[in-house]
N, C-alpha and C positions, 0 to 999 in steps of 0.2 A: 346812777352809776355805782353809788356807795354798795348795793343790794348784788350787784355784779360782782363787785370785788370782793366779798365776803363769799360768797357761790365758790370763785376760780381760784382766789388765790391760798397757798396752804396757809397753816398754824407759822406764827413771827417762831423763827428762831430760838431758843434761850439765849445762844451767844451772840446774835443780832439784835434782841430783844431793845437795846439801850441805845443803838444807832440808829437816826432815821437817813435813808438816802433817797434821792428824790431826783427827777431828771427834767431836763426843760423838754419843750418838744422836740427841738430839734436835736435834743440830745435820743431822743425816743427813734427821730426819723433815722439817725445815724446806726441806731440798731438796725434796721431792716438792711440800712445799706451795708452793713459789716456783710447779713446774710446771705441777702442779694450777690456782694462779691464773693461770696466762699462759693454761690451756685456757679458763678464763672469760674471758678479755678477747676472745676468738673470734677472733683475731689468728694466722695462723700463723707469720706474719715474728718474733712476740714467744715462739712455742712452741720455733722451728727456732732463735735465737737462743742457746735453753738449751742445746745440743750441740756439742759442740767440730767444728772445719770436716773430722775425718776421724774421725769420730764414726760409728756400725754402729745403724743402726736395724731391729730385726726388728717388723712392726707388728701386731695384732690381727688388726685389719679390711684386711688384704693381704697376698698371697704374697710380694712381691717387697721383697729388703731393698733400703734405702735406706743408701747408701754418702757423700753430699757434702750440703751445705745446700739443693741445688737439691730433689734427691731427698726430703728429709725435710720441707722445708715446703711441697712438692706434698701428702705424704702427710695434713699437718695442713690442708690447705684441705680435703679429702674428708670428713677424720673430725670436723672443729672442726662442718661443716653437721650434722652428728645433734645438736649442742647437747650435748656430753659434761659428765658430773656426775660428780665421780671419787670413790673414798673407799679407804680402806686397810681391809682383812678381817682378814689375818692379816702379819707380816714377822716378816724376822730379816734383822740389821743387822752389818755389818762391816767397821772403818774403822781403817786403816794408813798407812802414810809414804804420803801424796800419790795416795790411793785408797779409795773405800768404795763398798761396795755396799751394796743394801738388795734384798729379796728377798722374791717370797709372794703373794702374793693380790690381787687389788684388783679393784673392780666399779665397773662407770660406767653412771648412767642416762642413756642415748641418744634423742633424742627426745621426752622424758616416757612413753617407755611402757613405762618397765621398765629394769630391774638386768641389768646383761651381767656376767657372771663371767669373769675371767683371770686367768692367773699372769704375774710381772713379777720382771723384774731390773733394774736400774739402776747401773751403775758410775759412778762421778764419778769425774773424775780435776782433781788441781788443774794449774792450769797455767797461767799468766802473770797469776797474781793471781787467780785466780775457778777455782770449781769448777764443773764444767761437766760435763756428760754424754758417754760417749766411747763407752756401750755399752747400749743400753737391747733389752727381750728383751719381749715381750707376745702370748700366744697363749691362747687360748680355752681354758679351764677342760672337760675334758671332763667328760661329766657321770655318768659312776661311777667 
């Protein structure tokens, strides 16, 4: 995982540089679920909010990533209208000086008609107080 985290996550800070913050899992899990609830408040100004302003969105439900706030809370006004229900399948969780990911599985039912399967990455990075999304990953579950 070390080899991972040097790949995803930026350059430490200067003004971070001397703090390390660190989270337990279930401090990691309660991130998703912050996210998870701003997906129910059908709000995308409140989704695009969780993402740091140079923050990499690769999305599900669209080819093209999303690189600044403009970009990723277009993308949650398209995807918040199917009425998304999210839930976690499978993760595995990994959290260091001023960085965690969480990794794995997760299904959303879209419209009430059903369970969509993906795999997901989510990097938080901390930074000016709050942990914040800098790298989130979400592509369709192929099906064998």
């Amino acid at each position: 995982m070390a080899a991972l985290l040097f790949l995803v996550t930026p350059a430490v800070r200067a003004e971070e540089s001397s703090q390390c913050h660190t989270l337990s899992d279930r401090q990691v899990e309660a991130l998703f679920e912050r996210w998870n609830t701003a997906l129910a408040s059908g709000d995308p100004e409140q989704v695009s909010a969780l993402y740091n302003s140079d923050a990499l969105l690769l999305p599900t439900l669209s080819g093209v990533a999303r690189t600044d706030p403009e970009g990723i809370e277009d993308y949650f006004k398209g995807f918040l209208a199917h009425d998304p229900t999210g839930r976690i399948d499978q993760r595995v969780i990994f959290s260091d000086c001023n960085v965690a990911i969480d990794a794995g599985n997760y299904s959303f039912q879209l419209d009430h008609k059903g369970w969509v399967q993906a795999r997901y990455t989510f990097v938080y990075e901390y930074r000016d107080g709050d942990w914040k999304i800098e790298h989130h990953h979400s592509s369709l579950l192929p099906s064998s």
